[in-house]
LUMPATI-752558 format. One record per residue (C-alpha): residue number from 1; residue in three letters; x, y, z. Coordinates in Angstrom, 3 decimals. Last residue first. Layout:
LUMPATI-752558
+-----+------+----------+----------+----------+
: pos : code :        u :        v :        w :
+-----+------+----------+----------+----------+
: NUM :  Ala :        X :        Y :        Z :
...
+-----+------+----------+----------+----------+
end
This chain:
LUMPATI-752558
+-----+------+----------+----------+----------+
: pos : code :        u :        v :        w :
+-----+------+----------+----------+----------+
: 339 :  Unk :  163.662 :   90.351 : -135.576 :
: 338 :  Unk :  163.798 :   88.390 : -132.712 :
: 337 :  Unk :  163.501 :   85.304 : -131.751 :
: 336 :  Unk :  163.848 :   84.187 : -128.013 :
: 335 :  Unk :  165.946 :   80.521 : -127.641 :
: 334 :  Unk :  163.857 :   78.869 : -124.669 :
: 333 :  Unk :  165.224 :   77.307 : -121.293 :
: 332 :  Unk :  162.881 :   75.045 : -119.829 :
: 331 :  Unk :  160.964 :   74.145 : -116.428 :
: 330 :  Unk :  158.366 :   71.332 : -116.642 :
: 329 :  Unk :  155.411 :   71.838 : -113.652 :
: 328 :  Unk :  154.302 :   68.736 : -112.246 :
: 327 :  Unk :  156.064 :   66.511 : -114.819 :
: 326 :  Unk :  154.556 :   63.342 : -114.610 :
: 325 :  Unk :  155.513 :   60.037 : -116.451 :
: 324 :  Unk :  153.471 :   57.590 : -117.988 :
: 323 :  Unk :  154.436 :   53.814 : -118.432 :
: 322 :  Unk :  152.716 :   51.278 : -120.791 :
: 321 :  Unk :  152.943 :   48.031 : -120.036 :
: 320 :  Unk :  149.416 :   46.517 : -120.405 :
: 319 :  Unk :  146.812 :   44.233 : -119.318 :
: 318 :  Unk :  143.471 :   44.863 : -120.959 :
: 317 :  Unk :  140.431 :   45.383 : -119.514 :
: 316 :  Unk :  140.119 :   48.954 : -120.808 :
: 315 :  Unk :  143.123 :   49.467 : -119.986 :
: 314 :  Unk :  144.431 :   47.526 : -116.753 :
: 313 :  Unk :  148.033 :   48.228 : -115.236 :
: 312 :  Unk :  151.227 :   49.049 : -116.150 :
: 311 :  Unk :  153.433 :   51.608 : -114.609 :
: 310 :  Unk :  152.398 :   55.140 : -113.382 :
: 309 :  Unk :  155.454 :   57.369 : -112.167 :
: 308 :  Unk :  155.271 :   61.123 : -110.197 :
: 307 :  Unk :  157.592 :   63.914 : -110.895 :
: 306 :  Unk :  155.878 :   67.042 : -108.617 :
: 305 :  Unk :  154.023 :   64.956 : -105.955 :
: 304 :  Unk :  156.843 :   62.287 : -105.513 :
: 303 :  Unk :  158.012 :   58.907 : -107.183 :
: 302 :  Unk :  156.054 :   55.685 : -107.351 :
: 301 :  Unk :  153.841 :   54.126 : -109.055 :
: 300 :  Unk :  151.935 :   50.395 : -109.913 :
: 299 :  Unk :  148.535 :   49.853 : -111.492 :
: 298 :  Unk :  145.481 :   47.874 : -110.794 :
: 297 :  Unk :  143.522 :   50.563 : -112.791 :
: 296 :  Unk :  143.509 :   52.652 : -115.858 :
: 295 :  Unk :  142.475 :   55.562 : -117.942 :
: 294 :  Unk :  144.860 :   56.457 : -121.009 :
: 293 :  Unk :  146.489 :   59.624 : -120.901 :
: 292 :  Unk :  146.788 :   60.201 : -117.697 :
: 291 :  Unk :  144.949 :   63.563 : -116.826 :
: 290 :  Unk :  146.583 :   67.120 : -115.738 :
: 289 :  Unk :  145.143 :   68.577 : -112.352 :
: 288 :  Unk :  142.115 :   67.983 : -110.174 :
: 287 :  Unk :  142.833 :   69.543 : -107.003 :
: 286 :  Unk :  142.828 :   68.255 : -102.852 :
: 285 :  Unk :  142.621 :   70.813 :  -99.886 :
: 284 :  Unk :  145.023 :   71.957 :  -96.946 :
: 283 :  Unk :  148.791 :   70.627 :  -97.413 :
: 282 :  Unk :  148.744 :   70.838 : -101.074 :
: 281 :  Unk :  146.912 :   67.425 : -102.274 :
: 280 :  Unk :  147.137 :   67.166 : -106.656 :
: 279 :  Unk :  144.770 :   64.958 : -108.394 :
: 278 :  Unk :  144.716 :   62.759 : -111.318 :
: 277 :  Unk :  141.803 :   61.330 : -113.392 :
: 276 :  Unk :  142.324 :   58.858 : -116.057 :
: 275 :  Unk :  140.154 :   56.629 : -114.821 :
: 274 :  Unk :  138.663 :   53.185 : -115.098 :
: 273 :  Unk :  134.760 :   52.324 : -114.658 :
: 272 :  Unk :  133.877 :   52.795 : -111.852 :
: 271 :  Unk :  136.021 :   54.352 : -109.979 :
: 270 :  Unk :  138.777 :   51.838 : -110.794 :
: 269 :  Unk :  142.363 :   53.896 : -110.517 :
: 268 :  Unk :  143.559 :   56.681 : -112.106 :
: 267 :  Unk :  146.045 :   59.159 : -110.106 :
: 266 :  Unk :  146.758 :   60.399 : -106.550 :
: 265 :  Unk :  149.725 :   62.731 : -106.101 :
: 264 :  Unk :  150.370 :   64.051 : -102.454 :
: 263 :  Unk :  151.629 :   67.608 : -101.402 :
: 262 :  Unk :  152.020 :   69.277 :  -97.506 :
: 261 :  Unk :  151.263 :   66.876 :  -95.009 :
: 260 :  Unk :  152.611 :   64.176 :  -97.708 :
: 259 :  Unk :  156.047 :   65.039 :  -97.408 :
: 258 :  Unk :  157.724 :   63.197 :  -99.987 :
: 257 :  Unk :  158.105 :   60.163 : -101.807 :
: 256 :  Unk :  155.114 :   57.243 : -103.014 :
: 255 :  Unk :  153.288 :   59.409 : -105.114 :
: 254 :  Unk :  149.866 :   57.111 : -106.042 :
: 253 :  Unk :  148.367 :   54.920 : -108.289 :
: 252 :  Unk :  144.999 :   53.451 : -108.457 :
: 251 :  Unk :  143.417 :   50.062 : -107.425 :
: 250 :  Unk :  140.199 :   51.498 : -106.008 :
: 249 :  Unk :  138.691 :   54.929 : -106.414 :
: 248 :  Unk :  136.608 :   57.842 : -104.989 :
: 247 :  Unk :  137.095 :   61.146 : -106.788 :
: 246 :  Unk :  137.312 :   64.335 : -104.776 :
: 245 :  Unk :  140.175 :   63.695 : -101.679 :
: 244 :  Unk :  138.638 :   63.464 :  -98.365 :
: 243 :  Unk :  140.358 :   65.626 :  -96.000 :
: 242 :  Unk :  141.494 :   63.916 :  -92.660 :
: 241 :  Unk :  140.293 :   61.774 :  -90.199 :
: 240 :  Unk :  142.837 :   60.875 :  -87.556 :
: 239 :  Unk :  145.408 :   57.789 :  -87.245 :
: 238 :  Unk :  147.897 :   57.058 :  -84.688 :
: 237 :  Unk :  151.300 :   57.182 :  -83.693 :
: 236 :  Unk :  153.743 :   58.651 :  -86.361 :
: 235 :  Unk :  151.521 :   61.028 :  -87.114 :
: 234 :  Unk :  149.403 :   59.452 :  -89.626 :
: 233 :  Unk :  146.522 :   61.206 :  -91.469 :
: 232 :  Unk :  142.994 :   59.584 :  -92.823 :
: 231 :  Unk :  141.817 :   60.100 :  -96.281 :
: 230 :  Unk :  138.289 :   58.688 :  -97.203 :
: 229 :  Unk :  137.205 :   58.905 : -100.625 :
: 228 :  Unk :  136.619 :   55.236 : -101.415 :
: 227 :  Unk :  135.235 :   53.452 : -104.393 :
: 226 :  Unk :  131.994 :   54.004 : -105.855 :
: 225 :  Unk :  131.101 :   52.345 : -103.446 :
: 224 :  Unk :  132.908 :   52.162 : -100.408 :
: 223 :  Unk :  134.771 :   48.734 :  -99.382 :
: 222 :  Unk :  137.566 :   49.226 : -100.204 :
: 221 :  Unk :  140.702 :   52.251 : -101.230 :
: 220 :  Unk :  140.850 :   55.555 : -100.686 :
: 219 :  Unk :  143.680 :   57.378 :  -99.393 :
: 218 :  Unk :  146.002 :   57.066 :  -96.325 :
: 217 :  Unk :  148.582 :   59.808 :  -95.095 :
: 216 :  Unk :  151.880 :   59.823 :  -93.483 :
: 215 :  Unk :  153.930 :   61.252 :  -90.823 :
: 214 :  Unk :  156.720 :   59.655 :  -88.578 :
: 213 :  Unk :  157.089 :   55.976 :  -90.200 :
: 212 :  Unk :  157.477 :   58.318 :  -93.640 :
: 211 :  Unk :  154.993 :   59.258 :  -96.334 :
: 210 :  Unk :  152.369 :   57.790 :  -98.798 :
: 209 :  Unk :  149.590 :   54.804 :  -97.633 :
: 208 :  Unk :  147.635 :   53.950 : -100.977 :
: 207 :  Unk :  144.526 :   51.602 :  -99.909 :
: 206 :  Unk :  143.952 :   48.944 : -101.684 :
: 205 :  Unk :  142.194 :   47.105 :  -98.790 :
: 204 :  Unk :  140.241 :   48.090 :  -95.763 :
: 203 :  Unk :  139.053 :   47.526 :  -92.258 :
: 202 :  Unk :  138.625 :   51.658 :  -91.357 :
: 201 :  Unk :  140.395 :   53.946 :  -88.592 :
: 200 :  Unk :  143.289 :   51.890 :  -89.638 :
: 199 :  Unk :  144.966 :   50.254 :  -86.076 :
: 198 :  Unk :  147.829 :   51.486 :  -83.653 :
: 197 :  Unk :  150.838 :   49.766 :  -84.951 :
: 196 :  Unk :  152.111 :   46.430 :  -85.290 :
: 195 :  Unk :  155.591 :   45.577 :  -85.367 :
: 194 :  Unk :  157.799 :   44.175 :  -88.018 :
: 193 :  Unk :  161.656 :   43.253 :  -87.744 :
: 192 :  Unk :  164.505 :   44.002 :  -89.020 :
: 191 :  Unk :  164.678 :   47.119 :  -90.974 :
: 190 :  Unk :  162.354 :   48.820 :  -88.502 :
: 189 :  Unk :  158.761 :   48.376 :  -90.193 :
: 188 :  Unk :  155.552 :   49.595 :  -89.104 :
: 187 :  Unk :  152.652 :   47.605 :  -89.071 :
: 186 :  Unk :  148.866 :   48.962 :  -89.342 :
: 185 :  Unk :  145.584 :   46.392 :  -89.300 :
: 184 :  Unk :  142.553 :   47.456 :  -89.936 :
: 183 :  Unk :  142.135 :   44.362 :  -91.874 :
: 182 :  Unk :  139.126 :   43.097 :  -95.146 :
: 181 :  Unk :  137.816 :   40.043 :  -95.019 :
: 180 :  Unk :  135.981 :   37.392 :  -97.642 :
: 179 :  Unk :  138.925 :   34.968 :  -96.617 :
: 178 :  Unk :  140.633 :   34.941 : -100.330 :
: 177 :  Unk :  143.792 :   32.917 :  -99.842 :
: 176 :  Unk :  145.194 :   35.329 :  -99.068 :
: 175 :  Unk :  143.730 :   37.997 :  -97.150 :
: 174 :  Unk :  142.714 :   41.635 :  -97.351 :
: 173 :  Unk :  144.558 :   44.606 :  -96.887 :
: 172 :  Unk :  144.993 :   47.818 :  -94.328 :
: 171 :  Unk :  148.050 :   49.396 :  -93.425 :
: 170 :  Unk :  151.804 :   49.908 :  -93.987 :
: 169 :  Unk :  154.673 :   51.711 :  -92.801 :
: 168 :  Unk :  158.474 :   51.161 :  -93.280 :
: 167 :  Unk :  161.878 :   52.322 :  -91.748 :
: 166 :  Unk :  164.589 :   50.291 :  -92.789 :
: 165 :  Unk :  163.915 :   50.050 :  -96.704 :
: 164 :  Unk :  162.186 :   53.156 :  -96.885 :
: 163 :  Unk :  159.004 :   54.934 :  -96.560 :
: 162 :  Unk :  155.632 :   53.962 :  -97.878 :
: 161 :  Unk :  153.676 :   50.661 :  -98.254 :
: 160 :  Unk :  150.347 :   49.337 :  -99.983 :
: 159 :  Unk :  148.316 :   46.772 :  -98.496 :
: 158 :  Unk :  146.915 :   45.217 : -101.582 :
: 157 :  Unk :  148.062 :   41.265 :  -99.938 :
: 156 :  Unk :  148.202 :   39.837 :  -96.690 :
: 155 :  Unk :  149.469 :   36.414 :  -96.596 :
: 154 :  Unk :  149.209 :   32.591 :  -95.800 :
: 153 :  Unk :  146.220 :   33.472 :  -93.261 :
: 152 :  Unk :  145.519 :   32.740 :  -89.799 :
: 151 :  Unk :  142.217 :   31.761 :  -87.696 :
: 150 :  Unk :  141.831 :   34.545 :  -86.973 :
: 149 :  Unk :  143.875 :   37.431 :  -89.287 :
: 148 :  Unk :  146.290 :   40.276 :  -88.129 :
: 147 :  Unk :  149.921 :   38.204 :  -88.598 :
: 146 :  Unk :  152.289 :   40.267 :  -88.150 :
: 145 :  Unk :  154.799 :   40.266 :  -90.778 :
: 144 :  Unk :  157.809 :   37.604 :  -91.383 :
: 143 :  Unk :  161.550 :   38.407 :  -92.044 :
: 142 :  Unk :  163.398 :   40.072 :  -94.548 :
: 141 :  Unk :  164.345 :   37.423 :  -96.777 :
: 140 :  Unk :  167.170 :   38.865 :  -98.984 :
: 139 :  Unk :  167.177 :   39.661 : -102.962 :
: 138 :  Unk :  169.392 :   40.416 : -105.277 :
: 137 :  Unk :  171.268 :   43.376 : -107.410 :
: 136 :  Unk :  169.996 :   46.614 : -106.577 :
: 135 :  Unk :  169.966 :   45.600 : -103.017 :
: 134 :  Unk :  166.377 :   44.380 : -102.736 :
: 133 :  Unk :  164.412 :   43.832 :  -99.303 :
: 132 :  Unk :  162.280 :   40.430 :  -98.625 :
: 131 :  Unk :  159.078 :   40.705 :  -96.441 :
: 130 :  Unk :  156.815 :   37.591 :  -95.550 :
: 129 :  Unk :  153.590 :   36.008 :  -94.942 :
: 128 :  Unk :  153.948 :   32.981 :  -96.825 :
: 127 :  Unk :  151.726 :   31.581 : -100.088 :
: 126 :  Unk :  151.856 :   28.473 : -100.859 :
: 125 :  Unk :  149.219 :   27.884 : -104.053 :
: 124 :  Unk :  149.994 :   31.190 : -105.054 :
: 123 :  Unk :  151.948 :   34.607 : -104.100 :
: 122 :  Unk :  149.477 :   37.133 : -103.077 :
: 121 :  Unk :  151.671 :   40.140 : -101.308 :
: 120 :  Unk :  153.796 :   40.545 :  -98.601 :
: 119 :  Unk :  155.828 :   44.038 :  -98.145 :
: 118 :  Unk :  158.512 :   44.262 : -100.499 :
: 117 :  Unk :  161.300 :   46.497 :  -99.613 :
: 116 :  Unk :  163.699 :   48.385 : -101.575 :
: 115 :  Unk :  167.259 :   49.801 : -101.559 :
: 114 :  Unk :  168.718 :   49.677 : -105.012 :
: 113 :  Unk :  165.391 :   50.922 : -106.550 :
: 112 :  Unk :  164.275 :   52.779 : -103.547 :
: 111 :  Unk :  161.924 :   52.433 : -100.853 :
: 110 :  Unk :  158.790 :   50.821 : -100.049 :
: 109 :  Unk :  156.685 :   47.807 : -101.530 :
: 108 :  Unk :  153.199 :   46.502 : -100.792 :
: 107 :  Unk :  152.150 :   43.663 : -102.993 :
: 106 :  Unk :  149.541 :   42.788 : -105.327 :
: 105 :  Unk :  150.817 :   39.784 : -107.030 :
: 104 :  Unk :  153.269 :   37.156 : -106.177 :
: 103 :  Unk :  155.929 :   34.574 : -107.386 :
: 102 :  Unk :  158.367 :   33.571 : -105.519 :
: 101 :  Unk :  162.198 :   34.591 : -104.994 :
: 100 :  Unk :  161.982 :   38.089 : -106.627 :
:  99 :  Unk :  163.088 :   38.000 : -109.790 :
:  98 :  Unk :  166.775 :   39.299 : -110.577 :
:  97 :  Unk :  167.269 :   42.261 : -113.172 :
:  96 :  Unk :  165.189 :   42.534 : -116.514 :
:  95 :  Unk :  165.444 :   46.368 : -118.272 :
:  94 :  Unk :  162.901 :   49.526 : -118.988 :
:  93 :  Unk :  163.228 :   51.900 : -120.819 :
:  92 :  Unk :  164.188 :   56.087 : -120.222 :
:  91 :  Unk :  164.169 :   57.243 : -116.797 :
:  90 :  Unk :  166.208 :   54.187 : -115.809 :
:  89 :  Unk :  163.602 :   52.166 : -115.175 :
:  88 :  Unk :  164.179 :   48.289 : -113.088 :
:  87 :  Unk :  162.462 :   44.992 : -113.749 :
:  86 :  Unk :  161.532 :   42.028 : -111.840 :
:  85 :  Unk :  159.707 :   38.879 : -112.882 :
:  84 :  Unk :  158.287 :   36.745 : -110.126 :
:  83 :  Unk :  155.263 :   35.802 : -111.909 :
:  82 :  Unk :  151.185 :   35.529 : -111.059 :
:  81 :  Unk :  149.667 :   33.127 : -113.484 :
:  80 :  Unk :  149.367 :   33.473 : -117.178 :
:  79 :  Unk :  145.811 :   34.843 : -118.633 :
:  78 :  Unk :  146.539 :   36.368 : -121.486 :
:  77 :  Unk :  148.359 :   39.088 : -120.399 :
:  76 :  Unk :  151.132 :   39.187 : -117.417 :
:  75 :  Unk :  149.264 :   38.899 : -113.775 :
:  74 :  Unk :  151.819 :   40.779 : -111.117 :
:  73 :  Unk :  155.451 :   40.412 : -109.925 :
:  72 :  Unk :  157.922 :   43.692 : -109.291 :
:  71 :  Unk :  158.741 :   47.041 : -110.340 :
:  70 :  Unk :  161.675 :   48.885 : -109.708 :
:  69 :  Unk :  161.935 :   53.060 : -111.050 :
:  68 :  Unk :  164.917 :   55.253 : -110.997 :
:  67 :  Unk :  164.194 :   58.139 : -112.900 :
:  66 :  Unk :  160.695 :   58.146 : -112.364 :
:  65 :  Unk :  161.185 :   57.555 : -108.949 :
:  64 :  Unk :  161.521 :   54.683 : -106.650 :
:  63 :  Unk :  159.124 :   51.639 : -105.926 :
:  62 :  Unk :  156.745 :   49.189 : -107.795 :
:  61 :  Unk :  154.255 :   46.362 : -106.877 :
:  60 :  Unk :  151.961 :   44.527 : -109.705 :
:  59 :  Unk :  148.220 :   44.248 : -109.682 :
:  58 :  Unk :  148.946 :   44.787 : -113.534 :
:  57 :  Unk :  151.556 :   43.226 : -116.049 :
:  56 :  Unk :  153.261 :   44.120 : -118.710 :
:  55 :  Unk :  156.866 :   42.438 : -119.970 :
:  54 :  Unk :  159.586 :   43.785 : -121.175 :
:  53 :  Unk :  157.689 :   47.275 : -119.887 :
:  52 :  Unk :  157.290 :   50.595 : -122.005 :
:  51 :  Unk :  159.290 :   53.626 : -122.243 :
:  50 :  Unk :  157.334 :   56.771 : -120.860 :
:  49 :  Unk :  154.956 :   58.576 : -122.463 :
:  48 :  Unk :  153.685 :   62.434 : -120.918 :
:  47 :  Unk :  151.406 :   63.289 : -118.049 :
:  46 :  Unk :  151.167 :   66.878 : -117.525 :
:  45 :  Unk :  151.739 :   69.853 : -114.883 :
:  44 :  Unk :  151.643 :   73.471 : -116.601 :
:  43 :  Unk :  154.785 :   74.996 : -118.559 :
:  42 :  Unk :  157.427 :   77.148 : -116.677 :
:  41 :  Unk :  159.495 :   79.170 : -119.155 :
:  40 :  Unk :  163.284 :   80.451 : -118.999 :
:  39 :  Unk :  164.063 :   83.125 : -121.258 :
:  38 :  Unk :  167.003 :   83.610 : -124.113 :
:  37 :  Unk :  168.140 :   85.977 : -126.288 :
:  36 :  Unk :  171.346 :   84.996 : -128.729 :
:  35 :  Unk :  174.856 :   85.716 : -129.369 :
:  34 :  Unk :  175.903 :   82.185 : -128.857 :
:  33 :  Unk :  178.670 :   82.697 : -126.092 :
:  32 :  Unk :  177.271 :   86.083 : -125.534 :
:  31 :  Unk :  174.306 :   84.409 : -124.109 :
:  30 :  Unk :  171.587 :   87.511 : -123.467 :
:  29 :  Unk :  168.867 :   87.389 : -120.379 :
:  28 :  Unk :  164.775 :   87.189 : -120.429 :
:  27 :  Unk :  163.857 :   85.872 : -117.024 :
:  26 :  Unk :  160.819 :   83.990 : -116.392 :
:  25 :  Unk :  162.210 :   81.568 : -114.244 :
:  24 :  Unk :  165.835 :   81.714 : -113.538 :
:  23 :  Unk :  166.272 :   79.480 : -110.526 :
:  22 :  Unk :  164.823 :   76.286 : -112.363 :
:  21 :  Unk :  166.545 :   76.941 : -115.697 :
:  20 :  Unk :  169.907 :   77.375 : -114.110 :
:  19 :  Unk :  171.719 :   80.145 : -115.531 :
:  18 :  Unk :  172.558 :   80.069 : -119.164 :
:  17 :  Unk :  176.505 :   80.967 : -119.974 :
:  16 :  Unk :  178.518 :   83.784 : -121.248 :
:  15 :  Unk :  175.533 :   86.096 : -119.804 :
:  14 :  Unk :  174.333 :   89.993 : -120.937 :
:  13 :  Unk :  172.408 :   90.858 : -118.273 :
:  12 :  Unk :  168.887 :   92.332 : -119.081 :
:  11 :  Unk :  168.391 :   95.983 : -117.489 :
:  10 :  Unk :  166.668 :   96.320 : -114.315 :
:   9 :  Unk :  163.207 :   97.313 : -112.410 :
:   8 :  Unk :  160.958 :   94.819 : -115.119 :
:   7 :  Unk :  159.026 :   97.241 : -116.544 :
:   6 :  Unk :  161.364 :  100.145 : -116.971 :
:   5 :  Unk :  163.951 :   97.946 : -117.695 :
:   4 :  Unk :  162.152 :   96.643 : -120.109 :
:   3 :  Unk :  161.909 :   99.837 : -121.899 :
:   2 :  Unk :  158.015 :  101.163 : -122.316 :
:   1 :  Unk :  157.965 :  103.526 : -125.468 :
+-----+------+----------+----------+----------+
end
């Protein structure tokens, strides 16, 4: 009879503690602390629930991680205008810290949920073209963004950011008020002041821009029916074509941290109609992997490839504050019975 050393190349160690579940995958090893067998497991990448919103809202902004999530402004249900509300995810639920200073709806953000920036967005009858950053505790005017419209607009809103709090980059986005135009236009942020870049390849909006100031990558987003494919890379100087991801969409989610020349997260979005479908970028092609589990749009994320965040949005037409979490490959230490 087979011995597991003889499959495996060594005996099983006999442990007074577990090892780290991560580092010990698919290990079988004893605890002689609880006298029992035990193996870590990998399971495959899935969506699971995460605590819902005080208040839900979609064309909202958001930044972090799952762990440490901020979300900001949007439309609540039934038809209320934009607010300023703010709240902040501890993994867990979801709490109420300081609003934003004005109202406002679609915005850019960037960051971290004690070091964040907002990157213009609709905010109302007044609207101004500028950035505030977030401390964990208030809020601070961060001076105003280049202004890519003729003759000018109040603000540029669904331009979506990535990076951090001093180092910023966004692109595309459409006007408001409501010109009828879509922008090319790419700024980079320095923690003080704004400066505009070499242009989108494309005039667009809703596009989700992940990364750094130094390398980054744009997806989707309008005009393009249904919804946009395109991709187009960043190297911290211009833009080139890159691989088009598989499912066109509009107003979807997206990882916000990590190295994006070598794994991305894209997830539901307006297609048409909604969608629950997510997919996975590696460095050389794009993969459809685990499925929110309720298809929506004009949601907020944030997070990275492997632990990804999607908060509020449109269901079905209806505003919500549900939050899903990702997990892109859960790691767990299991008791083995025996007998």
């Amino acid at each position: 009879m087979a011995t597991y050393k003889g499959i495996q190349g060594y005996s099983v160690q006999s442990l007074a503690s577990d090892p780290p579940a991560a580092q010990s995958i698919g290990q079988l090893w004893y605890n002689s602390a609880s006298n029992v067998w035990k193996i870590s497991t990998e399971a495959a990448a899935a969506w699971s629930a995460g605590g819902s919103m005080v208040v839900g809202r979609n064309r909202l902004g958001a930044c972090g991680t799952k762990a440490a999530g901020l979300a900001v402004g949007g439309f609540p249900p039934g038809g209320a205008p934009q607010v300023s509300n703010t709240e902040e995810y501890d993994g867990t639920s979801w709490a109420e810290v300081t609003n934003i200073p004005i109202i406002c709806t679609s915005p850019g953000m960037a960051g971290t949920q004690t070091a964040a920036l907002w990157i213009s967005g609709g905010q109302g009858a007044s609207p101004v073209n500028n950035s505030y950053t977030y401390n964990g505790a208030s809020w601070t005017s961060a001076g105003a963004r280049v202004d890519p419209a003729s003759p000018p607009v109040g603000s540029v809103i669904r331009c979506q950011g990535c990076g951090t709090e001093t180092a910023a980059l966004t692109a595309g986005g459409e006007g408001e008020p409501w010109t009828g135009a879509y922008f090319n236009i790419t700024e980079s942020y320095n923690g003080t002041a704004w400066s505009e870049e070499n242009a989108y390849p494309i005039s667009t909006s809703e596009i989700q821009v992940m990364g750094t100031t130094a390398l980054a990558i744009g997806v989707g987003g309008y005009p393009g029916a249904p919804g946009g494919k395109l991709v187009n890379d960043w190297n911290g100087t211009s833009w080139t074509a890159g691989t088009n991801c598989n499912t066109g969409r509009t107003e979807f989610g997206s990882s916000h941290v990590g190295a994006p020349s070598t794994n991305a997260l894209i997830f539901g979005g307006n297609v048409p109609p909604h969608t629950n479908k997510t997919e996975e970028w590696n460095g050389t092609s794009w993969t459809e992997i685990g499925i929110l589990a309720t298809s929506r749009s004009q949601l907020a994320s944030g997070g990275s490839a492997t632990t990804a965040i999607a908060i509020g949005g449109s269901i079905g037409g209806t505003i919500t504050g549900a939050t899903e979490v990702y997990d892109a490959a859960p790691v767990s230490i299991k008791t083995v019975t025996t007998s």
